[in-house]
C-alpha positions in Angstrom: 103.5 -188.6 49.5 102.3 -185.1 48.8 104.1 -182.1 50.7 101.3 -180.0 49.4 99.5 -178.0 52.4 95.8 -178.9 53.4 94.7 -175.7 52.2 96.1 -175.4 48.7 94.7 -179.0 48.3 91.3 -178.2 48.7 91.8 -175.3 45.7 94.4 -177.7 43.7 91.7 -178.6 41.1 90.8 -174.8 40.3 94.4 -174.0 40.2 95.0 -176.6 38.0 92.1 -175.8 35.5 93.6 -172.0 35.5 97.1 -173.8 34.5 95.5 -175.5 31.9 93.6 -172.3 30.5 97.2 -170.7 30.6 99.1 -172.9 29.2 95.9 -173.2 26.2 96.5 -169.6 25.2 100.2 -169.8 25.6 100.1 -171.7 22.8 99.9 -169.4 19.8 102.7 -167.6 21.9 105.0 -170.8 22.1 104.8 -171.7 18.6 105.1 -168.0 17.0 107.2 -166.3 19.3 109.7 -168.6 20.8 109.4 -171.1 18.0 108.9 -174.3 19.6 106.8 -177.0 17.5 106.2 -180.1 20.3 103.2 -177.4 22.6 101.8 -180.8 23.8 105.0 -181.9 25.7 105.7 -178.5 26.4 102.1 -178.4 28.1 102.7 -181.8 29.7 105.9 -181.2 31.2 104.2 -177.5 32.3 101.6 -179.5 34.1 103.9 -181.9 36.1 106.5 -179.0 36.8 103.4 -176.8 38.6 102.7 -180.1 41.0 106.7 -179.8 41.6 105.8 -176.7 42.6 102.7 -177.0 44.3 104.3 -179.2 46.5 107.5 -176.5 47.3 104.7 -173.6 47.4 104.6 -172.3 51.4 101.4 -171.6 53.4 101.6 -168.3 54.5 97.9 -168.0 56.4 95.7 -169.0 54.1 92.5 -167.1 54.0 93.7 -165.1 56.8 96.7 -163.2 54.7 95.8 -161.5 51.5 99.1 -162.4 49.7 97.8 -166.5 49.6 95.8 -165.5 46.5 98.5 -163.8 44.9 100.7 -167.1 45.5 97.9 -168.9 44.0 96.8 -167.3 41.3 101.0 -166.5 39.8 103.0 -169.4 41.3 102.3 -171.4 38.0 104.1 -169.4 36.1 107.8 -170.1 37.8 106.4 -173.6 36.3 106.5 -172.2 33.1 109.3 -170.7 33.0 111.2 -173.5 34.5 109.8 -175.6 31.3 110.5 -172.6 29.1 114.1 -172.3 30.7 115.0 -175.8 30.4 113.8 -175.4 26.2 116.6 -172.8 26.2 114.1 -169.8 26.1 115.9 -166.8 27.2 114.8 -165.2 30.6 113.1 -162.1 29.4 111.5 -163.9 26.0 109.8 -166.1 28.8 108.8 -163.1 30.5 107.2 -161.2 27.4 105.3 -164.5 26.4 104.2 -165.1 29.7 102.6 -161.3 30.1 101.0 -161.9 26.8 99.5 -165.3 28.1 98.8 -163.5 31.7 96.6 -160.4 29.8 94.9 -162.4 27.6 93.6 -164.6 30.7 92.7 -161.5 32.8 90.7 -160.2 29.8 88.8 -163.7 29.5 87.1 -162.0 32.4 84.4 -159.8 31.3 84.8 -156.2 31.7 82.0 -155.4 34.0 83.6 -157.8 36.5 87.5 -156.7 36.3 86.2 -153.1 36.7 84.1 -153.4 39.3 87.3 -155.6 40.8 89.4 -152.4 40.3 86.9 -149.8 42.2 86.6 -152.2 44.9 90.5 -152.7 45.3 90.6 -148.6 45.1 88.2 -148.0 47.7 88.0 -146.7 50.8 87.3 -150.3 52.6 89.8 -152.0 51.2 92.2 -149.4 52.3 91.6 -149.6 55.9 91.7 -153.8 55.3 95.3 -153.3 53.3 96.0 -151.4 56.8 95.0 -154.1 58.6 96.7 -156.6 56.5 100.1 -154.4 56.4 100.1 -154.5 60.1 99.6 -158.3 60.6 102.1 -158.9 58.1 105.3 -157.0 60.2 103.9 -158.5 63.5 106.8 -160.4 64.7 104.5 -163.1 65.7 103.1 -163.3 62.0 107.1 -162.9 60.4 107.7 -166.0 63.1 104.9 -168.4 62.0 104.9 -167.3 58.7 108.5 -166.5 57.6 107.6 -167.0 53.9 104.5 -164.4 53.6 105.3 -160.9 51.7 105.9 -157.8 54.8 104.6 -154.5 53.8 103.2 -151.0 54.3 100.3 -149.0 53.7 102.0 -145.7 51.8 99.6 -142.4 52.0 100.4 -139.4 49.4 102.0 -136.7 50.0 100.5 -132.9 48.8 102.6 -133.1 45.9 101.9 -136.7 45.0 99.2 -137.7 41.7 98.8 -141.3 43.2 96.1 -142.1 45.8 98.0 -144.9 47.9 100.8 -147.2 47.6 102.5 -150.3 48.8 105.7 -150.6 50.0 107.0 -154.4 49.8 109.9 -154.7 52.4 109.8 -158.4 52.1 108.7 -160.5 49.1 107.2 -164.0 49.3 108.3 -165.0 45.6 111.6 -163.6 46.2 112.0 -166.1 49.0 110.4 -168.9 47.3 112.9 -168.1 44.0 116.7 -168.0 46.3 115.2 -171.3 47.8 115.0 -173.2 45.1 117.0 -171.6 42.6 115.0 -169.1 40.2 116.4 -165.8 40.9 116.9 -165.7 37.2 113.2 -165.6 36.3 111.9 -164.2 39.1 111.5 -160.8 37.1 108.3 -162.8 35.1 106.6 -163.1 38.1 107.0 -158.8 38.4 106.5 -158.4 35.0 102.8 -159.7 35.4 101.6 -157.1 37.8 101.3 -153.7 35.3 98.9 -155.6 33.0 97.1 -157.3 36.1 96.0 -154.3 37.7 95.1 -151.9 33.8 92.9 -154.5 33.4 90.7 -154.0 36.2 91.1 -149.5 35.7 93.7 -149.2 38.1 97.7 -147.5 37.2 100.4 -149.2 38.8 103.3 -146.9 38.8 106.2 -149.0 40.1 110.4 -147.4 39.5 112.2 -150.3 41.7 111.7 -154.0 43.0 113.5 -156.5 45.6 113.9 -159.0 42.5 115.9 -155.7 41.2 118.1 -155.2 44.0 116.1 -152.6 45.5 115.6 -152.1 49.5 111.7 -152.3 48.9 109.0 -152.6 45.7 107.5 -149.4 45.2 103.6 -149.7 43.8 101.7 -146.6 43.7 97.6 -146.8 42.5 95.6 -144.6 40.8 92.9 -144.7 38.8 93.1 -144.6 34.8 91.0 -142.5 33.1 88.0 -143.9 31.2 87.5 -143.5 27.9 
């Protein structure tokens, strides 16, 4: 019986055609990079690893908490990695081929869109509703139904600071996910993603230290980046 929550199961079939793109333009990747030859098993066991984790992946609010999409939209690739780590792939081989594969999705996108993404994400509205967000997430009534979900702060600059807002992540929800069921070692891939995600819509993410690093908190500071 599936352990999969109601509300990833009525998105399970896009989040399995957005596995399947992946693990399509991983291929080139697999075969060049880490040398492996059988990409169809590779892809098959991918595929029945992600509804392994599907079924471990918790609901943190759905709709109601921002961080559901970013669950959605990266949990697939501790699939990979598990598949990559049981191939004997080393853990930051898996994590270079798995940013390749991430930026070469994003950019499947066309530009227009992620751009228009990015200047929504930097403005003003989405600021007060990353305010909003932030405070729901370090309600103790939230961090008490939804023990699993990321905690974090809204950071403003300081008069000496070149960024124009930040996040700081007290609590992280793939952190939890990876000490639960044993994938602290390529939790890192999952961090790796994030630099490319956000360049590709305009936006900088300047980040020195992460949770999955030992840090207290993860450290992402926006900007803008320059047009050409």
């Amino acid at each position: 019986m599936s352990d999969i929550h109601l509300f990833y199961q009525t998105h399970i079939g896009a989040m399995q055609d957005a596995m399947r793109q992946r693990l399509d333009l991983a291929g080139p990747f697999l075969s060049q990079r880490a040398e492996l030859s059988d990409i169809d098993a590779i892809r098959a066991d991918v595929m029945k690893e992600f509804d392994v984790v599907l079924n471990q992946l918790p609901y943190v609010g759905g709709a109601a908490s921002r961080m559901t999409a970013f669950f959605m939209q990266l949990i697939g690739f501790m699939a990979m990695s598990r598949v990559l780590r049981r191939h004997g792939l080393p853990s930051d081989v898996i994590g270079d081929i798995e940013r390749e594969v991430h930026k070469a999705q994003l950019l499947t996108e066309p530009e227009a869109q992620r751009l228009e993404a990015g200047r929504r994400f930097m403005s003003p509205e989405n600021r007060s509703f990353l305010r909003q967000q932030a405070a729901l997430s370090t309600s103790e009534s939230h961090r008490r139904e939804f023990p699993d979900d990321f905690v974090y702060d809204v950071v403003e600059p300081g008069p000496s600071d070149t960024f124009e807002f930040g996040i700081d992540y007290k609590a992280c929800g793939f952190c939890k996910f990876a000490a639960r069921h044993g994938d602290k070692d390529i939790l890192p891939n999952i961090c790796g993603l994030d630099v490319d995600a956000y360049a590709t819509r305009g936006v900088r993410l300047e980040r020195t230290q992460t949770l999955a690093g030992g840090a207290s908190h993860c450290n992402f500071r926006f900007s803008r980046l320059a047009s050409d």
